[in-house]
Every structure is written in C-alpha cells, then in structure tokens.
N, C-alpha and C positions, 0 to 999 in steps of 0.2 A: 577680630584677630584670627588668621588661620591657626586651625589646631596644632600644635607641637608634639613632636616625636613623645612618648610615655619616655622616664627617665632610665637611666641604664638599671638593672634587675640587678641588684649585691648577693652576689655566691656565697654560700657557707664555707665558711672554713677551710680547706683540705680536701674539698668535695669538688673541686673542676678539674684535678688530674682523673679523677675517677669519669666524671661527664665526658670526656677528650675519647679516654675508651669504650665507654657505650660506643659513642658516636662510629668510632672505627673498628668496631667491633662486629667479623661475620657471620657470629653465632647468638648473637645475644638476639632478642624478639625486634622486629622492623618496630614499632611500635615507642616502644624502651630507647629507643636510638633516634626517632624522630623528637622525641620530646624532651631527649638530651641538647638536640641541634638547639631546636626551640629556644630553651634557657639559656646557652650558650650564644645565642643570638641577640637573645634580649639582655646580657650582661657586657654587649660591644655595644647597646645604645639603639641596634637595630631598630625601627620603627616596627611595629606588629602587623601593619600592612604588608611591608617590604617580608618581614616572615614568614609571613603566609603565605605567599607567593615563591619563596623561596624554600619551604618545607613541602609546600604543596597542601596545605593545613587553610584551613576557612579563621576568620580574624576570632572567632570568638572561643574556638580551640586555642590560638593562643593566648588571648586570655586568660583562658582557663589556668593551661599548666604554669603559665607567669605567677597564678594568684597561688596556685597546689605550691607552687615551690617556694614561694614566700613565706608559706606558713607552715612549710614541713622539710621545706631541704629534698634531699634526693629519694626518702621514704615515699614525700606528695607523690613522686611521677607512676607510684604503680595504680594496678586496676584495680578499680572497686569492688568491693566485692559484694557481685551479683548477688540480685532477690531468687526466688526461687525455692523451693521445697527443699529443707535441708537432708544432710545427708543421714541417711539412717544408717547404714552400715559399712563400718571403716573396712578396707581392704585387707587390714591387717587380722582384724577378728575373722575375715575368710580365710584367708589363709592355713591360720591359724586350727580352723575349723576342719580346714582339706588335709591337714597334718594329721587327725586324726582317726582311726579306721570310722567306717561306716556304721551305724548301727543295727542289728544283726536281724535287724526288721527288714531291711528291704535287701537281705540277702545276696551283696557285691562285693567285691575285695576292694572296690575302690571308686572316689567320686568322678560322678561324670557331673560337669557344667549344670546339665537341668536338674539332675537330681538335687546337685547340693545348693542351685540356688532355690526351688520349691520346698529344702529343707531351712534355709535362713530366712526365706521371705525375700530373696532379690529375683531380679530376673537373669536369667543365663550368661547374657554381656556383661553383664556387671560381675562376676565372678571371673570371667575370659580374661575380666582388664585387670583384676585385682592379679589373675595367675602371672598375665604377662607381666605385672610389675617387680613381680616377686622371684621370678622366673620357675612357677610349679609345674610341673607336666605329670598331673596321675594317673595320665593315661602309658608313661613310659615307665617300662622296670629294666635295669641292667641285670648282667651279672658279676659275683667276682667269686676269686679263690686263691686263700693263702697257704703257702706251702705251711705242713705241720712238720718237714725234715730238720732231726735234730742236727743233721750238719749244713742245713741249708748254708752258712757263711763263707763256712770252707769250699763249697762246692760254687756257689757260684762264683768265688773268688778264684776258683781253678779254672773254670770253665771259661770264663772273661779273660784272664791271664792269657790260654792258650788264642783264643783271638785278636784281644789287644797286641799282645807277644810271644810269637809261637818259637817254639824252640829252633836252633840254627840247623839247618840241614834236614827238617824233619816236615812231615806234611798233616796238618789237619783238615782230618775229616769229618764233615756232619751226616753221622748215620742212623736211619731210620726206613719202617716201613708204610706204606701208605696204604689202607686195606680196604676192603670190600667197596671196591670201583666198579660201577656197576656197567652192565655193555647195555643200553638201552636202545633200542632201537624204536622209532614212530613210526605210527600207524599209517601218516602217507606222508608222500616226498616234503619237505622244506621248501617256503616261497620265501626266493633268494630276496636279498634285499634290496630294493628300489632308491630313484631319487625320492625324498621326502616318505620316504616307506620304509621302515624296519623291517628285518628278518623276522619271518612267523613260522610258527610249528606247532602241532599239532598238540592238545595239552596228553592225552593219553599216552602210551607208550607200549613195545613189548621189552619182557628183560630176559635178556639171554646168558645171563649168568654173572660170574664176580671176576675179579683178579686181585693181586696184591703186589705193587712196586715197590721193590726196596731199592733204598737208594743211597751214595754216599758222594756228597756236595763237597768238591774240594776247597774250601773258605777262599785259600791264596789269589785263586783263578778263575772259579767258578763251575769248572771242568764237575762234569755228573759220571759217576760209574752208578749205572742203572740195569735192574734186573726184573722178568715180570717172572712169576710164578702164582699157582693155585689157589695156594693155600699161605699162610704166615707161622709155620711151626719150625722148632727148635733144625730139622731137617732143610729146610729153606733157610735159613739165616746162616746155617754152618756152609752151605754152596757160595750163600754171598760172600760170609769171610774169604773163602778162597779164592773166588770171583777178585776180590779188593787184592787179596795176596799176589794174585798174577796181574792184574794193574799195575803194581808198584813193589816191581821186586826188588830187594836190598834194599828200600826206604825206610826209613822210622818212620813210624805212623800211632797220630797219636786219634782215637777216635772218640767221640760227642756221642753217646748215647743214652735214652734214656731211661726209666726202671721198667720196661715192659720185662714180664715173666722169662718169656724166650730167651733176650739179651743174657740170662745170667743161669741158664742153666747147668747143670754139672757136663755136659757135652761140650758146651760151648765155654765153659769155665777149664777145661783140659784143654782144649783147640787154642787156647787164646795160653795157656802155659807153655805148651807145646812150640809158641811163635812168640817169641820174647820182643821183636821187633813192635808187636802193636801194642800201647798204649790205651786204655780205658780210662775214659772220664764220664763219671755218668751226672746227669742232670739231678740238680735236685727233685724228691717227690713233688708230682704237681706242678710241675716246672720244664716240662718240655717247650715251652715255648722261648727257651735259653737255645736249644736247638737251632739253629741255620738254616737246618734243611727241611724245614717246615716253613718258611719262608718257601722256598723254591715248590714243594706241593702245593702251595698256595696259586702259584706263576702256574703251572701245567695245569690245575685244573680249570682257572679262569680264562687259558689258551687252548686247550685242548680235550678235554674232558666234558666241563660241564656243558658247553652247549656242540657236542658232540654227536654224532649218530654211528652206530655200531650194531651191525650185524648178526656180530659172534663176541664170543668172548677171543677167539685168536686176530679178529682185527678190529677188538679195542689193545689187544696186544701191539699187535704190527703199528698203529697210530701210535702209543705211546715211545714205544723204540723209533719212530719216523721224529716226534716231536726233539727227544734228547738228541738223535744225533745231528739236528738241526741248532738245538740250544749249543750244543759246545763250540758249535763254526762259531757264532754269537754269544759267547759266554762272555762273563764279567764278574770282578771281585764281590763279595759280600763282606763288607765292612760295615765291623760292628762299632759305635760311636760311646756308648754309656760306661762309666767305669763302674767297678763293683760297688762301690759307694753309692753311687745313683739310682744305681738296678734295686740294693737291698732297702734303701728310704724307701722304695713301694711296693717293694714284696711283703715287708713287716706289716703285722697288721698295726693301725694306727689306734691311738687310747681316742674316748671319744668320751662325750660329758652327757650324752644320753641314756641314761637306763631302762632297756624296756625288762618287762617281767612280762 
C-alpha cells in the first residue's frame, strides 16, 4: 500500500489566530514565522513532503516542529536553549556596578569598558552590550542650571506674555550684549573649499584684540538695531539706549533684558525714568536663555564670526555691521512656541527618589 499523507495536526485552542500573525508578521524572527507556516500546514492535512517543499524546510524539520507542537502548543516552536558556558555575569549587576563611582584606588571619576570589565571579571564587549542595553554612557556628563529667582513665576510669565502677546501698538525688544569677540586672525591664507574637500585653516592664530555687540532683536519682524563698541560698561549701554530711542521714536517699547550689573545701574535706572516710553522686563536670574536675542548671537556667530578671519579689531567691526545690514534684507519673525506652563515644568527643579550624601 503506498504511504498516506500523516493525519491533519489538531491546534490548541485559541492558538491559530495567534499562528495566522507570526506567519504575516514583518517583525517577528524569519525563523518563528516559518514554523508557524509549518503547523498551519500540517493542520490543512498538508502532507510533510509537500511542506517541505513549500516552507523550504527538509522532511525531518518538519517533523520535528509537527511533534514540538503536539506536545507543547505554540511554547514547543521556540529555540532551544543552547549548551554552552553559562552566563556569569547579568548585565544588570553591570550596570549596576557602573552606577557606582570608581574606587579611589585606580584614581578616575569614572568607568571606562576595560577598566570596569578587568574590575568584574568580564571582558570589555561584554560591558559595551550590557551599557548599550541599558542605555549608560560614563563617558558622557551634561550640564544643567536652575534658576534660584524668588520671582522666577512671575517673571517668566511676563516675559512669555510679552511674546506670546505683545501689547497693541507697541514693539518688543530683545536686548542684550554679546562680549569679548575676539578678531582672530591666521597665521597663513585659508585653502578655500574643494569638490570632496572641506575648508582648511590653519590651527594657530594671531589675536588682534576684542569688541562687544549689543544688540536689540525686534521679536515682531526680526529687524536688529545693532551696535559695536570697546568696551561693555554702563557708558556703552547708555549710547545704545539712545541709539534704540532714535530707532523708534514715539513707540512703546517694551524691552527683554537680562540681570547683567550694567542693565540696572543708577545711570541707566534715571535714563530709563527719564523716557517713560520704554518698558523693562528683565529675565529671571540664570535665565537668560528666555532672551530672543541670544538665539540671533547664536545665528551671527555660526555665520559670521566663528570661522571668520579678521585683521583688526575695526574689520571684525566692519564684518559684523556688513553681516546685520545683510540679515534685515532677510530677516524673519522669531516665534516663541512654549507657554509659561511648559517653560516653568523644566525650569523647576524636579523631586527625585535618589539620595546621595
């Protein structure tokens, strides 16, 4: 009598909507999805030849998983688990271990791979894979800083308001100064940049002295009144007020600065009585980065400054006043997005369930 098909393979339970999505499944292991087909094969009646041929599987492979799943359901179809030297050291005890400082024996602030695996007994990869699981990097430190101003709330709530909604008829400023810019000049010419060639420059340098930009960003427009001068003293800062006053004469003007000494001297505390039109709103301590227009010092120096070359200090002058009256042909609003709400959730400092002593 020729042989007969094996009889059809009886599914557990509740367990072939599950087999349906292995199978069509583009994440799951190739593996896990063939030996779903498999079973799914042999519970239409399939012959184990005809399987074979159609999973691409050799007759005694399917056998197998025919027999794994008869006696275990959809648990049988995983991998065995391999012979092999067991694992001595859980990723998690690494970790664990890299969490804590070094001991003051081998004199580091912090673990590097060989050290801390020659300190547990692994070898260096093995640490590599534990860090990447974990996501540790001790080789990276940030930094941060929370304002300690006892009216941070109010102040940033002001300061956002005049962004989010500035008063009708009236024009916000973000004013601040940008200081000791240095005129650097190299030692020999710049080789311009090629196809497949970066711009190269020499690492040395001469310095030919400092300058200081102030500047006031108009949030609405993006328009800069910009000034170079020497020095950053209460003397400089009183030219720029007035500098801003002949910008925008009869405007309200409400201005964003932040606690530097100068801003609030008794000179410039009369100057600013004296012109009832401007407005002062200053930044919380530690919180200049509520400023605008340090955003825009950020723009001029990654366009025009830092990889710059300068002479003198009067044409890193002259470039700087070429770059602004260039930006305001091309200016553009600076919109702020974050409500005061959002701002102060990460200014706060947050409670944490770590105690170090």
């Amino acid at each position: 009598m020729a042989n007969s098909p094996a009889p059809a393979l009886t599914l557990f339970e509740d367990e072939e909507p599950l087999l349906h999505e292995w199978v069509r499944s583009s994440t799951i292991k190739a593996g896990l999805a063939r030996r779903a087909r498999i079973v799914l094969l042999a519970a239409d009646g399939v012959a184990n030849t005809r399987i074979a041929e159609l999973t691409g599987s050799s007759v005694v492979t399917v056998l197998k998983w025919r027999s794994r799943y008869e006696e275990c359901g959809i648990a049988g179809l995983g991998d065995d688990q391999r012979s092999g030297r067991p694992k001595q050291h859980d990723h998690f005890d690494i970790v664990t271990t890299t969490l804590m400082p070094p001991p003051k024996k081998y004199g580091v602030t912090h673990w590097s791979s060989r050290l801390l695996g020659k300190h547990v007994g692994v070898g260096n990869a093995t640490v590599a894979r534990a860090w990447r699981e974990y996501g540790i990097q001790p080789w990276k430190a940030e930094t941060f800083k929370f304002s300690t101003d006892p009216e941070l709330e109010a102040k940033v709530t002001d300061v956002i308001g005049l962004y989010l909604a500035p008063p009708e008829n009236a024009v916000v400023l973000s004013v601040d100064e940008k200081s000791q810019i240095q005129a650097l000049d190299r030692t020999a010419p710049l080789l311009p940049m090629r196809m497949g060639d970066a711009e190269k420059r020499t690492h040395d340098y001469h310095r030919h002295g400092t300058s200081t930009l102030f500047a006031a960003l108009e949030v609405a427009t993006g328009q800069v009144t910009g000034a170079v001068k020497p020095r950053h003293r209460r003397q400089e800062f009183l030219s720029f007020l007035r500098q801003i006053d002949r910008a925008y004469p009869g405007q309200e003007l409400h201005l964003v600065m932040d606690n530097y000494a100068t801003h609030k001297t008794p000179e410039v505390r009369a100057w600013l009585d004296e012109h009832p039109r401007f407005h002062v709103h200053f930044t919380p301590t530690s919180g200049s980065w509520l400023n605008l227009v340090e955003v825009w010092f950020g723009i001029i120096d990654r366009r025009a400054i830092k990889r710059g070359v300068f002479t003198s200090v009067k044409d890193l002058n002259k470039k700087i006043r070429e770059f602004i009256t260039g930006w305001n042909k091309r200016k553009h609003p600076f919109v702020w997005t974050k409500t005061p709400e959002q701002v102060l959730a990460k200014a706060k400092p947050k409670p944490t369930s770590e105690t170090r002593h």
